[in-house]
C-alpha positions in Angstrom: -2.0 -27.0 -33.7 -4.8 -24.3 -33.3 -6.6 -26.5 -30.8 -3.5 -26.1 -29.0 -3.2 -22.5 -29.5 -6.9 -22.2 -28.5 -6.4 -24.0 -25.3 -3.1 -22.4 -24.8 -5.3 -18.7 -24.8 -8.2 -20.3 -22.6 -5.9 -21.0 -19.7 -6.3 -19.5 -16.6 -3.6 -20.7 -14.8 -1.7 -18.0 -13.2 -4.2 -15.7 -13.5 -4.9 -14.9 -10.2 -1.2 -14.3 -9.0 -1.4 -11.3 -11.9 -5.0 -10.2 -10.4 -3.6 -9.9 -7.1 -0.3 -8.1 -8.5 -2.4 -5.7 -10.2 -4.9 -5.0 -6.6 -1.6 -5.0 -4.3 -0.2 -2.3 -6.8 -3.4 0.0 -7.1 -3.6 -0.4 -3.1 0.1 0.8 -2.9 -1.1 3.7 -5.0 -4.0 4.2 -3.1 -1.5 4.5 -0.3 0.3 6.8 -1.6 -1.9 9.0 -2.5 -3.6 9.4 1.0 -0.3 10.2 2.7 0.5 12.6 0.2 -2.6 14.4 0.8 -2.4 14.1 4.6 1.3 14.4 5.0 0.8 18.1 6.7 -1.5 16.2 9.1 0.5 13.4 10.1 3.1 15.4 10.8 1.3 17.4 13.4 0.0 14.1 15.1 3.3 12.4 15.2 5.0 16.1 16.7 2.0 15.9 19.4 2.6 12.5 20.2 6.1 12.5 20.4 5.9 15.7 22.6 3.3 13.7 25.0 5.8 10.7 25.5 8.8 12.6 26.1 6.6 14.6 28.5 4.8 11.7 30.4 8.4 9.9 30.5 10.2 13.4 31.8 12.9 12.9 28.7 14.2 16.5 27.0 15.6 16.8 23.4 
């Protein structure tokens, strides 16, 4: 039974599916984080690009 338990514990099966769980989540934090901080910035990009297409395609609103 503890030779069971042992091997039971020394198993790495599944492992990597909880490895790349936990580097998918810290990227979505990561993510996060960085728009967050550049949200202000973003903003004024997307405003300027938007204004250049409706420009360029002679649209109004």
């Amino acid at each position: 039974m503890l030779k069971k338990f042992v091997a039971f514990l020394s198993r790495e099966d599944g492992a990597s599916a909880v490895e790349y769980g936990l580097i998918v989540g810290l990227v979505a934090i990561a993510a996060v984080v960085v728009l967050l901080a550049m949200g202000g910035d973003l903003t004024t990009l997307f405003t300027q690009v938007q204004e250049a297409l409706q420009s360029a395609t002679g649209g109004g609103s």
